[in-house]
C-alpha positions as CSV (number, residue, x, y, z in Angstrom):
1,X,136.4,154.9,105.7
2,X,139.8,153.4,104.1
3,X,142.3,155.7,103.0
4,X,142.2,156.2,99.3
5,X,145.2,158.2,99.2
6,X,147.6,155.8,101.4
7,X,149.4,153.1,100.1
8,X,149.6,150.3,103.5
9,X,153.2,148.4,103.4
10,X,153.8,145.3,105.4
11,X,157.4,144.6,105.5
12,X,158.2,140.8,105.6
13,X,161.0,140.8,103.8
14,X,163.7,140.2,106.7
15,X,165.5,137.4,106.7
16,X,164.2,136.1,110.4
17,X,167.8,135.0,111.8
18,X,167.3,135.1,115.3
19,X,164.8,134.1,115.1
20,X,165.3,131.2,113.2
21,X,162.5,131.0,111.1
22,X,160.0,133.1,108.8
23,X,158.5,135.7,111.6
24,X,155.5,136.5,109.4
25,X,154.0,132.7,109.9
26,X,154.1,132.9,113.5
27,X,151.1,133.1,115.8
28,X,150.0,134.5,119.1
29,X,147.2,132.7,121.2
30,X,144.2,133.1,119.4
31,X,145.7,135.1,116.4
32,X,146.3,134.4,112.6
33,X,149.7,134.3,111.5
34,X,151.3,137.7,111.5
35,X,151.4,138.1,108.1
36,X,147.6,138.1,108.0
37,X,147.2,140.3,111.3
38,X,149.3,142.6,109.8
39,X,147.8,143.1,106.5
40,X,144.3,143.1,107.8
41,X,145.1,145.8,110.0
42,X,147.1,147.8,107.0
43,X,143.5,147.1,105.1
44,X,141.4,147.9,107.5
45,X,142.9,151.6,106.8
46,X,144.2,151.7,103.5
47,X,142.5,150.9,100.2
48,X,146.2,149.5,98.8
49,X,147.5,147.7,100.4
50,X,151.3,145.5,99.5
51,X,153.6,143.0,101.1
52,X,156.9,143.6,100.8
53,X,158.9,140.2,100.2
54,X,161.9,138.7,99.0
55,X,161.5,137.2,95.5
56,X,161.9,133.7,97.0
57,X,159.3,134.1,99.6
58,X,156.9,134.6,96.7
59,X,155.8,131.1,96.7
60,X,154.9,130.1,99.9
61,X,153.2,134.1,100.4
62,X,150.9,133.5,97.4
63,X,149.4,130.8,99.4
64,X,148.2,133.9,101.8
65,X,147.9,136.9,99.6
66,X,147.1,137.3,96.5
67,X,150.1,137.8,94.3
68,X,149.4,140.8,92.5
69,X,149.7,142.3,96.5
70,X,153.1,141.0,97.2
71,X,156.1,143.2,96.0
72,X,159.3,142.0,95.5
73,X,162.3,143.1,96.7
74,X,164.0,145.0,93.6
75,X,166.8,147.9,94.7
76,X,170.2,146.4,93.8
77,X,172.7,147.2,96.9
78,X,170.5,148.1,99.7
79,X,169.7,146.0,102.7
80,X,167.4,146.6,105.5
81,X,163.6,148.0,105.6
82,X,164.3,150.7,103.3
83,X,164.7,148.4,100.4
84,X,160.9,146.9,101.2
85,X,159.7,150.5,101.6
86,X,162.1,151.9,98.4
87,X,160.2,148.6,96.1
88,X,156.9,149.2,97.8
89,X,156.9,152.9,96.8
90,X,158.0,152.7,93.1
91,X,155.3,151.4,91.7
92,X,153.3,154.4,92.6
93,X,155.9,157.0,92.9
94,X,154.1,158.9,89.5
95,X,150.9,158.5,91.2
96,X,149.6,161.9,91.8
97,X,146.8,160.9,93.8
98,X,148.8,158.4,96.6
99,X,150.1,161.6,99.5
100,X,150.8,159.0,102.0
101,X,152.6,154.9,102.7
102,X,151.6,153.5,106.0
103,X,154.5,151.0,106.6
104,X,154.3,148.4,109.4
105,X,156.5,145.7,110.0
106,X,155.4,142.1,110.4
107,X,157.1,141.6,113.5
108,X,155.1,144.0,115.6
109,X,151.8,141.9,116.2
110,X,150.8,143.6,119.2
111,X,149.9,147.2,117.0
112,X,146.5,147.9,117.6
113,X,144.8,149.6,114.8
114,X,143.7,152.5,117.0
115,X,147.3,153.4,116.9
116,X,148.0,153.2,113.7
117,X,145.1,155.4,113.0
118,X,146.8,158.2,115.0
119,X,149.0,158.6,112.7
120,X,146.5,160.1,110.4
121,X,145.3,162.5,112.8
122,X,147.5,165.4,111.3
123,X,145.5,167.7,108.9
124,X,148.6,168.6,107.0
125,X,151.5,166.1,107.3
126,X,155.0,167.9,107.0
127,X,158.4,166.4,106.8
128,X,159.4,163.1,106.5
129,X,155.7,161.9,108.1
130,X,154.2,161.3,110.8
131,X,156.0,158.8,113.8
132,X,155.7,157.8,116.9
133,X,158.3,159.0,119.8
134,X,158.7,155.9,121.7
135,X,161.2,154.9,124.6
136,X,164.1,153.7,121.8
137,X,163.8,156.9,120.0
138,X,161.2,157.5,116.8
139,X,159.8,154.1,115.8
140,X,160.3,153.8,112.0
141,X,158.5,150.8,111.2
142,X,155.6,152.2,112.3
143,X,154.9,155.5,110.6
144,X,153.2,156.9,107.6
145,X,155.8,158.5,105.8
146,X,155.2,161.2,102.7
147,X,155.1,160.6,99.4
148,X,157.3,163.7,98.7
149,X,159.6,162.4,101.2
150,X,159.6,158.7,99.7
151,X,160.8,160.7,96.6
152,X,163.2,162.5,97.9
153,X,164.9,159.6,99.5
154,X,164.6,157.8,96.7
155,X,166.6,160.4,94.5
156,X,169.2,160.7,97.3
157,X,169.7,156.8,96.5
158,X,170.4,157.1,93.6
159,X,172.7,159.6,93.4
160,X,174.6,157.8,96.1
161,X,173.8,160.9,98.7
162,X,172.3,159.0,101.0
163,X,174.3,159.7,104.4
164,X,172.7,156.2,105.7
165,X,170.3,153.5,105.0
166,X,168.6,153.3,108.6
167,X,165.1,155.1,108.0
168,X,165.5,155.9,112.0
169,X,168.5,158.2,111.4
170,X,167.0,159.7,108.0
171,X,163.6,160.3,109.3
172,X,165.2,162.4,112.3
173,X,167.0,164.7,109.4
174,X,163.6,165.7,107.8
175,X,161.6,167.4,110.6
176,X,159.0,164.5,111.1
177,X,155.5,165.4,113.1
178,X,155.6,163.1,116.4
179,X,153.7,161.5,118.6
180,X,153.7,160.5,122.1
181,X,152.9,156.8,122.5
182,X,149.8,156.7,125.6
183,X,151.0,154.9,128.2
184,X,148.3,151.5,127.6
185,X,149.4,151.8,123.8
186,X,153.5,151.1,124.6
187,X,152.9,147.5,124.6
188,X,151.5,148.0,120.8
189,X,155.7,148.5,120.1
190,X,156.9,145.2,121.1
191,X,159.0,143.5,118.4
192,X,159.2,139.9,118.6
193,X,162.6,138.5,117.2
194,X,164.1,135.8,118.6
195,X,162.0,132.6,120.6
196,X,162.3,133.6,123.7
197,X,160.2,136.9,122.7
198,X,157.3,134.7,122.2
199,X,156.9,133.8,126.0
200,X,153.2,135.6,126.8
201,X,153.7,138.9,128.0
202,X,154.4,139.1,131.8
203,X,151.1,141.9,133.4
């Protein structure tokens, strides 16, 4: 049963520079185009479900989702996933019934949606969420982060308190629940940003 009381985010708003092209209309063998693997996975889970995208991506996206599902990027001076997540959030921040945003960025086609259903496996999420502890540290674009926490931020923000804009770093700060990654889910983590990242996976 979907989520009623999750918001799913698919960040695709980055602008692609290594790898030289929009990530989210790539392909694996056998796959759709990221953008679509990654929502479907986001809806398979969540009843809302939005696209976070730069304003001139909008054209070109509409062709894929429907465009009252893609959000624009709208936080003046801010740069990096947290602006997706930050315009993502907004438009349900006064939402008393959304507890919960499941973010996932395009560039991570190999999440399986077993994992990503972990992270709902805490009865009482505390903190900044719920993340994953993986080999780099806690994986942030992979996480269902609190809507209490999402507000907080957000106020931080904008009273110019925020002590950095890298969700990693902030996350860490707010006590978040983690998981271990099992050992035949690590290859779930892979991010895929420049060409040479879209050689098949060596066994």
């Amino acid at each position: 049963m979907r989520a009623i009381d999750s918001v799913g985010i698919v960040l695709a708003g980055g602008k692609s520079s290594r790898m030289g092209r929009d990530k989210s209309f790539l392909s694996l063998k056998s796959q759709k185009f990221f953008l679509l693997e990654s929502y479907n996975k986001l809806k398979f889970l969540c009843k809302n479900v939005r696209v976070s995208i730069r304003e001139d991506q909008r054209e070109e996206y509409s062709k894929h989702i429907q465009n009252e599902f893609l959000v624009s990027d709208s936080i003046p001076n801010l740069e990096g996933p947290l602006q997706g997540i930050f315009s993502s959030f907004l438009p349900f921040q006064n939402d008393p019934n959304i507890r919960n945003f499941l973010v996932l960025a395009v560039d991570i086609p190999y999440m399986r949606i077993k994992t990503l259903a972990r992270l709902y496996t805490q009865k009482e999420i505390s903190g900044s969420g719920v993340f994953y502890q993986t080999e780099e540290g806690i994986e942030p674009l992979c996480g269902l982060y609190s809507s209490d926490y999402l507000r907080f931020l957000f106020q931080e923000f904008e009273k110019g308190s925020l002590a950095s804009i890298s969700p990693q770093i902030l996350i860490q700060k707010q006590n978040p629940i983690l998981l271990e990654v099992p050992e035949d889910e690590k290859s779930s983590f892979i991010n895929l940003n420049s060409p040479e990242d879209l050689n098949p996976r060596k066994s």
